[in-house]
C-alpha positions, 0 to 999 in steps of 0.5 A, spaced: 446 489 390 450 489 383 452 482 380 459 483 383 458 485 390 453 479 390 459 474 386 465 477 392 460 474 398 458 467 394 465 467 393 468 468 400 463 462 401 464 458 397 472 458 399 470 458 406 468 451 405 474 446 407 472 440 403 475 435 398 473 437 391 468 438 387 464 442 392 457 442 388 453 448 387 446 448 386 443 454 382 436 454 380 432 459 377 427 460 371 428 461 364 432 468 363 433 469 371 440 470 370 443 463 372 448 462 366 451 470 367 452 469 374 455 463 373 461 466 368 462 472 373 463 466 379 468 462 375 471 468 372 473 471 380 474 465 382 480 463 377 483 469 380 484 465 386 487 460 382 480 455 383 478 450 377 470 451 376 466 447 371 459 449 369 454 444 368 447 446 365 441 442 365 440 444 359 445 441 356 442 433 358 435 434 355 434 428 352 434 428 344 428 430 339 428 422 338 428 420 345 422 425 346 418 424 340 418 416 342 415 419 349 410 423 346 407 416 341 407 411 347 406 417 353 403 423 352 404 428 346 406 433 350 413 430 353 415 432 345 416 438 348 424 438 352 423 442 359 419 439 365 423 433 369 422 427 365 425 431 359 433 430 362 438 424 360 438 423 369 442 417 368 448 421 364 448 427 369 449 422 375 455 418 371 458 425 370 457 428 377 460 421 380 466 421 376 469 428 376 472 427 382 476 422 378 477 426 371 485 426 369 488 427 362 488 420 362 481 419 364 477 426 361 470 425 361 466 428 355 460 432 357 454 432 352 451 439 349 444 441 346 442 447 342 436 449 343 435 453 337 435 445 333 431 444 339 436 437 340 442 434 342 449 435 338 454 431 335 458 427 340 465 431 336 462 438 339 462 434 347 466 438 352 472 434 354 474 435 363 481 433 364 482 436 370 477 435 377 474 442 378 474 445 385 467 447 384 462 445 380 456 450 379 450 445 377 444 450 374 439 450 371 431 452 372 428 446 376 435 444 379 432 442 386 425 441 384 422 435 388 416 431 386 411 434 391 412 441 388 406 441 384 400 436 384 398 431 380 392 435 376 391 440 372 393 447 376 391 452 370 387 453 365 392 451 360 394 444 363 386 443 363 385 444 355 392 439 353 392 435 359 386 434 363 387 427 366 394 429 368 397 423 364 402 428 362 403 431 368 404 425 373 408 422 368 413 428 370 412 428 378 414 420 378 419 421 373 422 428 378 424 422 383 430 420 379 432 427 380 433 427 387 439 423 389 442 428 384 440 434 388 443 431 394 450 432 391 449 439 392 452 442 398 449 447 397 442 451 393 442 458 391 435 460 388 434 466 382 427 468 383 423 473 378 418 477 380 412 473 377 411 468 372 410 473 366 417 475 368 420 468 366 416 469 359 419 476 358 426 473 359 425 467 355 423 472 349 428 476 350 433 469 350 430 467 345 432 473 341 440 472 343 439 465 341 437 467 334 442 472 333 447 467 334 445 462 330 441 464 325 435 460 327 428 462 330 425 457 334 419 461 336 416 467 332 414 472 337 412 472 345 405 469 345 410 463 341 414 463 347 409 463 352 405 457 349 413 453 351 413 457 358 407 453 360 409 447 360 413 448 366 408 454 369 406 449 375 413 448 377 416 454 376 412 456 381 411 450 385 419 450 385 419 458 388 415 456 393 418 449 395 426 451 394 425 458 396 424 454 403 429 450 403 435 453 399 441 457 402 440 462 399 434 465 395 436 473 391 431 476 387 433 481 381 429 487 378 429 489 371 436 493 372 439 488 374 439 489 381 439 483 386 436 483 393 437 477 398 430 474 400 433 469 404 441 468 406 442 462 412 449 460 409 453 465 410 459 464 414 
């Protein structure tokens, strides 16, 4: 199916859902899967219906540069490297989703933004302000969902065998995946994006990364082997996440190159 029979049929979901506001969305997927796109097309046809949408990406709560690089001196080197869980402010992101329900122009919550391209967080002055409780809330993100036992506590490639081989850093990021649940669990319902295979993930990654620089002038990474490097970070649960998620998720699509989606798994749809 297209983008737009796929966007009509969550959106007649999502309005057949009689619950006080905001309903959470939970829309996880790898890097490139198309996440923010799909998104934007739900929030641009549910305007149509008179709904008030908020989109909250995970990316927007990554710690700073700061943050990080004090992580990577007292834990592990590779926790400089924004991405796997442990790298997000999760404190913020729960004051957030709590406080939505009671946003109003008096009471308007500012909500973080980062730039990938500085790989940081930016000033508060460029926060997006809410003033108004949105219908639906639409929390995306790649390990939106992800639960600790989606990978395991040792090197599971050849990759995390040469720059973690006692699986200091990776069981730093399982414990820290914990905090994340009592954030999944505000979701009242999951949808899944899951690509092809992982070399997919590093080709849509590229191709974002060519976006971003366009747009900002900045070249992060110089070439695809680059953003392969920054892609395994988060290969273990990238996978393990498609495997775990895809059991549990309401609704799991697959997309083909075209931008053609297809249903893997739809057990929510009434």
């Amino acid at each position: 199916m297209r983008l737009d029979d796929l966007v009509d049929d969550l959106c007649r979901f999502l309005t057949s859902r009689d619950t006080s506001p905001p309903f959470i969305f939970g829309i996880s997927g790898g890097q490139g899967a198309g996440k923010s796109t799909l998104c934007a097309a739900l929030a641009q046809t549910l305007a149509t219906m008179g709904k008030k949408t908020l989109t909250l990406s995970l990316d927007d709560f990554y710690l700073s540069k700061a943050v990080r690089e004090h992580l990577a001196q007292t834990v592990h080197p590779l926790c400089a490297t924004r991405g796997v869980p442990g790298t997000h402010n999760v404190d913020l992101l729960a004051r957030v989703l709590s406080g939505l329900a009671q946003v109003s122009p008096d009471k308007p919550l500012h909500l973080p933004r980062f730039s990938k391209s500085r790989d940081d967080t930016l000033p508060e002055e460029r926060n997006t302000k809410v003033s108004a409780c949105p219908d639906f809330v639409f929390l995306e993100g790649w390990c939106v969902g992800g639960h600790a036992a989606c990978i395991e506590p040792r090197p599971q490639n050849s990759w995390e065998e040469i720059h973690d081989p006692q699986s200091i850093w990776k069981q730093w990021s399982q414990a820290s995946a914990r905090a994340y649940q009592p954030i999944w669990d505000m979701a009242r319902a999951t949808l899944l994006l899951r690509q092809k295979n992982f070399e997919a993930v590093i080709d849509s990654r590229w191709l974002q990364e060519q976006d971003n620089a366009r747009e900002s002038g900045i070249w992060q990474f110089a070439d695809r082997s680059e953003v392969a490097a920054f892609c395994a970070h988060y290969e273990s649960w990238t996978l393990g996440i498609w495997d775990d998620l895809g059991a549990r998720a309401d609704f799991v699509f697959g997309r083909n190159a075209d931008y053609e989606y297809f249903p893997l798994k739809v057990i929510n749809n009434s």
